[in-house]
Structure formats: C-alpha cells, structure tokens
C-alpha positions, 0 to 999 in steps of 0.5 A: 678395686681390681678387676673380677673375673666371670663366665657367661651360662646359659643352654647349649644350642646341639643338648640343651645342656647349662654350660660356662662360656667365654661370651666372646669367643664361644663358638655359636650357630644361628638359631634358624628361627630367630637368626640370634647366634648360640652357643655350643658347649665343648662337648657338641663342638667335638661331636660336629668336628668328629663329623666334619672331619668323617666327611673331609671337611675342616674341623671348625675352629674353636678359640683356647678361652671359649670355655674359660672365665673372661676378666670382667672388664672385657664383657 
C-alpha cells in the first residue's frame, strides 16, 4: 500500500478561519496564554507581511508547502 497524502485543519490563530495546512511547515505564532504555536492562514500571513514591510521590517517567511497536502508518511 503506497503512502497517502493529507493536510493538517484546524482555526487560523489572526480570523479564526478553518483552513488546510501543512502541519510542518505552517507559519505559526505562540498563543499568549497557552504558550502552544498556532497556525496562520495565507491570507493573515500576507496581512502581517504587508505591515511588516509598511514599516521596514522583512516580511516573515513562509515556506512553498505550508499550504499544501504533506505525504502521510511525514506526519
């Protein structure tokens, strides 16, 4: 049986919003109460980059698969 492919779901930390996500490579904040790193969708992301760079600071990065299917194997 060959390996499947999936994609982590769960609220975006900025909207609150039910996205898909690569579980790995996600870009994720600390929850000021818990400590616990969650995710943010693509759409937060490009919100807090467009400020980031108003600002001057450098746009965080954010990985080519954080909004893709992961192979099965690797969660």
């Amino acid at each position: 049986m060959g390996a499947g492919w999936a994609i982590a779901m769960g609220p975006c930390f900025g909207c609150g919003r039910v996205f898909g996500f690569h579980p790995h490579h996600v870009p994720s904040f600390p929850h000021p109460d818990t400590g616990e790193r969650e995710p943010v969708c693509g759409e937060c992301m490009a919100e807090v980059n467009r400020r980031r760079v108003a600002r001057g600071d450098a746009p965080w990065p954010i990985h080519p698969d954080a909004y893709e299917p992961t192979p099965a194997a690797e969660l």
